[in-house]
Structure formats: C-alpha cells, structure tokens
N, CA, C and O atoms as CSV, one atom per row, in Angstrom:
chain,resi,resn,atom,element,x,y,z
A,1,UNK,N,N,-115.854,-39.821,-40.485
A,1,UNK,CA,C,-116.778,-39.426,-41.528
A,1,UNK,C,C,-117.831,-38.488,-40.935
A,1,UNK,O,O,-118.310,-38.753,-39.832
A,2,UNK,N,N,-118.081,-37.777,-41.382
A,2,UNK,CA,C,-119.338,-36.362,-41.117
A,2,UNK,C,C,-120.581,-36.954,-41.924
A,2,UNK,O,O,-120.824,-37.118,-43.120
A,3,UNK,N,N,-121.408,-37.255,-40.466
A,3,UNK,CA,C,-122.412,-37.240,-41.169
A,3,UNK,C,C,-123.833,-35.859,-40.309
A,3,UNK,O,O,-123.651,-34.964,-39.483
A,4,UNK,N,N,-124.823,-36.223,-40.866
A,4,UNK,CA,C,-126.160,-34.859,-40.718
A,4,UNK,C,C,-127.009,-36.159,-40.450
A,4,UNK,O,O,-127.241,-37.152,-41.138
A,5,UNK,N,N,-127.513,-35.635,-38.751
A,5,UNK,CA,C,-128.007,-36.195,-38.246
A,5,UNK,C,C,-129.666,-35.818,-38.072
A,5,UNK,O,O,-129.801,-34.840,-38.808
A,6,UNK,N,N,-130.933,-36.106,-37.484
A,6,UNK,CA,C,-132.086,-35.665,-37.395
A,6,UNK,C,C,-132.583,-34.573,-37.361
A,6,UNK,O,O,-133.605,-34.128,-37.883
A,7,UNK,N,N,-131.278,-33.806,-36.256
A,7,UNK,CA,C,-131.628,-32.650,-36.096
A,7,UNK,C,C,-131.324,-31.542,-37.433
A,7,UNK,O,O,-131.725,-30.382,-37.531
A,8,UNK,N,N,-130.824,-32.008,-38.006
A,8,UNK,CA,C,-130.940,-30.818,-39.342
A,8,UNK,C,C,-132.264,-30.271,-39.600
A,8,UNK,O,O,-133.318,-30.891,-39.735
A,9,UNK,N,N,-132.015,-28.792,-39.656
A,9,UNK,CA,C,-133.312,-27.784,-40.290
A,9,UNK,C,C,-132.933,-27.355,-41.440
A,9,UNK,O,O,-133.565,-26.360,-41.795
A,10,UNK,N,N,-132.025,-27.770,-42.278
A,10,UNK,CA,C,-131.863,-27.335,-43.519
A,10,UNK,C,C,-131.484,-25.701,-43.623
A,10,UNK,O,O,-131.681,-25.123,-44.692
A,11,UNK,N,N,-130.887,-24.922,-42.376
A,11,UNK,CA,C,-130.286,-24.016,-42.597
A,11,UNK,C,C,-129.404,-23.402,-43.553
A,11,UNK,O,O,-129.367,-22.194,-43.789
A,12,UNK,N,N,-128.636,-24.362,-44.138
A,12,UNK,CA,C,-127.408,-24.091,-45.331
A,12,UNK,C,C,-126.421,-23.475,-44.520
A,12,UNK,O,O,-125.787,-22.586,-45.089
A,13,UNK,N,N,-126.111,-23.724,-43.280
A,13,UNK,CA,C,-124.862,-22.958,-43.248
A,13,UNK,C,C,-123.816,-23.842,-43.192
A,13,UNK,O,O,-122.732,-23.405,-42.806
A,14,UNK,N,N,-123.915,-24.960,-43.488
A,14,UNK,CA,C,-122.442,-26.074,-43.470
A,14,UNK,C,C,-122.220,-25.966,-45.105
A,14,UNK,O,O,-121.130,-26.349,-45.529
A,15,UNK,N,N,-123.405,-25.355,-46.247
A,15,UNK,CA,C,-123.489,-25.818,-47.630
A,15,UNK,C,C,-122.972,-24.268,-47.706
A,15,UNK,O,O,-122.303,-24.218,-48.738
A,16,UNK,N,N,-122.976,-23.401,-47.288
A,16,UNK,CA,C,-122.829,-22.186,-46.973
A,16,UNK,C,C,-120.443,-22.117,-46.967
A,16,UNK,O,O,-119.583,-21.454,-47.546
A,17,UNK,N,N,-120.477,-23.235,-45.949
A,17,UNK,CA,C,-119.132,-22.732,-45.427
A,17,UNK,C,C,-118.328,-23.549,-46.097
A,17,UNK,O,O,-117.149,-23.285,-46.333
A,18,UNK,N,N,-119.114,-24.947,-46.563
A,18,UNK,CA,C,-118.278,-25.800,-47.245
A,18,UNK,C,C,-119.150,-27.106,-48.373
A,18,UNK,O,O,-119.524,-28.272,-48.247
A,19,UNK,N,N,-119.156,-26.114,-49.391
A,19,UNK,CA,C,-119.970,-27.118,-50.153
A,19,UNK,C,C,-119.733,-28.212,-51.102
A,19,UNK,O,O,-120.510,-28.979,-51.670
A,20,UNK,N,N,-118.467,-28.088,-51.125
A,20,UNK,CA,C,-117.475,-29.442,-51.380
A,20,UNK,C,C,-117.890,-30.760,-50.685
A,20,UNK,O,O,-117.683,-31.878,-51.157
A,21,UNK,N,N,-118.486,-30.503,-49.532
A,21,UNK,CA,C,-118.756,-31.982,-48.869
A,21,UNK,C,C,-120.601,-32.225,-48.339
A,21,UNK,O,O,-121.288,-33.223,-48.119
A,22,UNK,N,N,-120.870,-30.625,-48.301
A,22,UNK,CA,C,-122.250,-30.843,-47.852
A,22,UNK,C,C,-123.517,-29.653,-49.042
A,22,UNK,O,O,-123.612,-28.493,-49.443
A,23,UNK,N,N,-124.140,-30.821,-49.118
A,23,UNK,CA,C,-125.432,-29.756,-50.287
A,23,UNK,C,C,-126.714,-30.147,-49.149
A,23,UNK,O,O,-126.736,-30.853,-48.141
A,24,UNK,N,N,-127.958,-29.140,-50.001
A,24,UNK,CA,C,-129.011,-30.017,-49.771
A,24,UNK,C,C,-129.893,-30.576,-50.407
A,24,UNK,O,O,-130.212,-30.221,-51.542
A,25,UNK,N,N,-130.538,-31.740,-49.648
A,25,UNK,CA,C,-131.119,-32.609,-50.666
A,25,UNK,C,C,-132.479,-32.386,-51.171
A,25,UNK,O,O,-132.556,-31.161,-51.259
A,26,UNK,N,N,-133.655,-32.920,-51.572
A,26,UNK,CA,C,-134.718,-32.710,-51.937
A,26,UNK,C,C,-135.297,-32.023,-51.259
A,26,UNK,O,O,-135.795,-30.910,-51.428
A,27,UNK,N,N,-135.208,-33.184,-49.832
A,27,UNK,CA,C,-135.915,-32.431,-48.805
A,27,UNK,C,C,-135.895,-31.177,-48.279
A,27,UNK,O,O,-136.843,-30.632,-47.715
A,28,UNK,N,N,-134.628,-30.642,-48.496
A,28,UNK,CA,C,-134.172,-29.045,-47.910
A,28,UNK,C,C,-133.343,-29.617,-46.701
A,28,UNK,O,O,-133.263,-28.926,-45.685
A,29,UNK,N,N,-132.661,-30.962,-46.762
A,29,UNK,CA,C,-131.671,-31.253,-45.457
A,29,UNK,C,C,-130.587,-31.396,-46.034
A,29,UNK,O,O,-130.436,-31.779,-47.194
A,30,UNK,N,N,-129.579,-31.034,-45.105
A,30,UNK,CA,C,-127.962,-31.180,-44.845
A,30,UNK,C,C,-127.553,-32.598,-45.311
A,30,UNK,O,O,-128.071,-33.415,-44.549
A,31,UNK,N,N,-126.849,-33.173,-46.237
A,31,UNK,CA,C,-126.112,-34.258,-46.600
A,31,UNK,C,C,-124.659,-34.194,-47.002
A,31,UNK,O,O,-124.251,-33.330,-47.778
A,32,UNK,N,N,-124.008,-34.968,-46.554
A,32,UNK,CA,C,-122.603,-35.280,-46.887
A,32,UNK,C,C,-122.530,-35.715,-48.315
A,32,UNK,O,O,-122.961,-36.826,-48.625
A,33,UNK,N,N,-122.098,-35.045,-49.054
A,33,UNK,CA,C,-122.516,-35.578,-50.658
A,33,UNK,C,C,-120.675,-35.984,-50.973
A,33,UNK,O,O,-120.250,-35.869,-52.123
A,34,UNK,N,N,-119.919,-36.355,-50.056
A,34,UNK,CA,C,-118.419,-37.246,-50.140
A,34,UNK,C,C,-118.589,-38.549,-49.814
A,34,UNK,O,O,-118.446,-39.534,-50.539
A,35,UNK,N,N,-118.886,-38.494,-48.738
A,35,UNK,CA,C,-118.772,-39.817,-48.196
A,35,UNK,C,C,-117.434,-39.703,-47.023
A,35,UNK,O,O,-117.601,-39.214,-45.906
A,36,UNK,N,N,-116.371,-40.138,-47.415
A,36,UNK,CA,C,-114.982,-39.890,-46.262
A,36,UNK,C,C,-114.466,-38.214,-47.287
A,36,UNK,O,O,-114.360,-37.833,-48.453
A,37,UNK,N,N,-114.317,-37.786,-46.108
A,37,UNK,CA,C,-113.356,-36.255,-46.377
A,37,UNK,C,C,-111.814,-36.461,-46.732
A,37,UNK,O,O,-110.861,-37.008,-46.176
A,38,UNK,N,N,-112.028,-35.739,-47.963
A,38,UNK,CA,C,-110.671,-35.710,-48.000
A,38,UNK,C,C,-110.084,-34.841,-47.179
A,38,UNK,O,O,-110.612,-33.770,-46.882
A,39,UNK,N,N,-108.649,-35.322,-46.627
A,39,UNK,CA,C,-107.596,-34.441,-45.813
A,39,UNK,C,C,-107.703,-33.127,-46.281
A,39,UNK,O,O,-107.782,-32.465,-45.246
A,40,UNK,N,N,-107.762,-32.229,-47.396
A,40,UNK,CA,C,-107.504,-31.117,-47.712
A,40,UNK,C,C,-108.813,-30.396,-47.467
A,40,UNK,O,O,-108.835,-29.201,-47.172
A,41,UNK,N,N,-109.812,-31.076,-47.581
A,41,UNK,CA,C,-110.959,-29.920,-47.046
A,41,UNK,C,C,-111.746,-30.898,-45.664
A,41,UNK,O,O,-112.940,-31.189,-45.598
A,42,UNK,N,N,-110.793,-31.214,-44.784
A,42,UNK,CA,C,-110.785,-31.723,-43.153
A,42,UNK,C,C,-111.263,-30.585,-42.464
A,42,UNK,O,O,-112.063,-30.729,-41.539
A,43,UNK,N,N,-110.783,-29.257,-42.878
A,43,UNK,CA,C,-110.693,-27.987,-41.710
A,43,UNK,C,C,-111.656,-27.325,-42.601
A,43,UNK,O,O,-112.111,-26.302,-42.089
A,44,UNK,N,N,-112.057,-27.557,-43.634
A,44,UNK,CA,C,-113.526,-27.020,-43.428
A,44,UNK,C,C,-114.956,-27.470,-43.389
A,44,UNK,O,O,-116.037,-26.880,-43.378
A,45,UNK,N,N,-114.541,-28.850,-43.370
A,45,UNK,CA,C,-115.649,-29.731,-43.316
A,45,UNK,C,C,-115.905,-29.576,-41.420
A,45,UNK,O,O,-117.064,-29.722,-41.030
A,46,UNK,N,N,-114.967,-29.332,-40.520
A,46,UNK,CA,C,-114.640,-29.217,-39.287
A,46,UNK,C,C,-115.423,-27.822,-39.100
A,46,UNK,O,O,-115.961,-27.629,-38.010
A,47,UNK,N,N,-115.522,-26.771,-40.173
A,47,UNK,CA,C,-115.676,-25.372,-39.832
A,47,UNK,C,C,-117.096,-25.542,-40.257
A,47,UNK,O,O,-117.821,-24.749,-39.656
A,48,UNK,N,N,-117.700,-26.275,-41.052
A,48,UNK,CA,C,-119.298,-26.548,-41.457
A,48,UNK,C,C,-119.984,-27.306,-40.248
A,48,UNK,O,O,-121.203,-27.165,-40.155
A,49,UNK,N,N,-119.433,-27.977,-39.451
A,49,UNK,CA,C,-119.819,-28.830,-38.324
A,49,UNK,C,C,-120.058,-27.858,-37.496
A,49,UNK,O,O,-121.190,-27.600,-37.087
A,50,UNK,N,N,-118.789,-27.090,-37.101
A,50,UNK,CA,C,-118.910,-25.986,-36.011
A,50,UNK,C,C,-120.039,-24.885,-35.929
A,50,UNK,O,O,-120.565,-24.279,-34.996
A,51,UNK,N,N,-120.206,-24.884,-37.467
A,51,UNK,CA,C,-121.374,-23.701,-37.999
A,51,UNK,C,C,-122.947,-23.794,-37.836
A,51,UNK,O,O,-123.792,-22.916,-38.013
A,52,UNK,N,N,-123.110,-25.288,-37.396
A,52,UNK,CA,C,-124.165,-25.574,-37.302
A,52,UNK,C,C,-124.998,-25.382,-35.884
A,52,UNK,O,O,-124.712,-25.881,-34.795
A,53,UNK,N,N,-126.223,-24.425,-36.243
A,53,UNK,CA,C,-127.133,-24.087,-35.214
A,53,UNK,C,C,-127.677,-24.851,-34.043
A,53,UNK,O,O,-127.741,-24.402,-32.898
A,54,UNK,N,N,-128.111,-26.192,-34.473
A,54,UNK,CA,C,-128.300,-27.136,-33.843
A,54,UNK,C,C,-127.309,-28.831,-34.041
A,54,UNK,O,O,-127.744,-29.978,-33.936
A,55,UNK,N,N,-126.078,-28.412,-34.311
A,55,UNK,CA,C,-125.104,-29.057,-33.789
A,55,UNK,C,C,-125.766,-30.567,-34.215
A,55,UNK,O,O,-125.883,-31.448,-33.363
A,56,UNK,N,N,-126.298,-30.822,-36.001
A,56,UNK,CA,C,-126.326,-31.939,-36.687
A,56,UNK,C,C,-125.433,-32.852,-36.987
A,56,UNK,O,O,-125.430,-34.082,-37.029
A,57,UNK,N,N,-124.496,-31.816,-37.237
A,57,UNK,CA,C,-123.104,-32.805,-37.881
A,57,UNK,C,C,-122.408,-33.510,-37.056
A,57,UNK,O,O,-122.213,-32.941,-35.982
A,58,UNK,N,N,-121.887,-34.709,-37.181
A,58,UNK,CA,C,-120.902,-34.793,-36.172
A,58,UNK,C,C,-119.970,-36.059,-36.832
A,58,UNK,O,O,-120.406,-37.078,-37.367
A,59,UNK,N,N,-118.341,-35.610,-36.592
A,59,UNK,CA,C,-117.802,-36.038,-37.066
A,59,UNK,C,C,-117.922,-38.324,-36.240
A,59,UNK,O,O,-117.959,-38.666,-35.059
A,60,UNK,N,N,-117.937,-39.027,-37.216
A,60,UNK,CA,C,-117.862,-40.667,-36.551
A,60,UNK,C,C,-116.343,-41.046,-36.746
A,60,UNK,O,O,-115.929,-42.147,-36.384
C-alpha cells in the first residue's frame, strides 16, 4: 500500500502523474485517496512515488 509520509510539501507531482490514487487534501498534502492499488494503475502509482521530490511516498 502507498502511503505519504511527513515529508510531503504538497508539490502535486504524484496528483500530477497519477491522480487516480493520490489528491490533495485540505491541508495542501499528498494522500492516497484508494487505500490498496489496484493492479492496473500499480505502474503508475510506482511512477507518482518515483516523482516525488522528497521521496514521501513509499510503497508498505
């Protein structure tokens, strides 16, 4: 499961690459708005992780 950890700055570039699994929230931070990924958007939920500046996401 992908989750957005402390270090999020609310960049948008995971909501940017894949917003099927990640928006942002009130605050202006990165959230997993799935919960478990589905298999079909795996490789870009993988490509929103990768995208990230300070390396928030991380797959558990």
């Amino acid at each position: 499961m992908y989750k957005v950890n402390e270090n999020c700055i609310g960049c948008g570039s995971c909501t940017a690459v894949c917003p099927e699994v990640f928006d942002l929230n009130a605050d202006g931070l990165a959230e997993n708005i799935l919960g478990e990924v589905p298999a079909e958007l795996e490789e870009a939920a993988k490509e929103a992780a990768a995208s990230c500046p300070v390396d928030a996401i991380v797959n558990e």
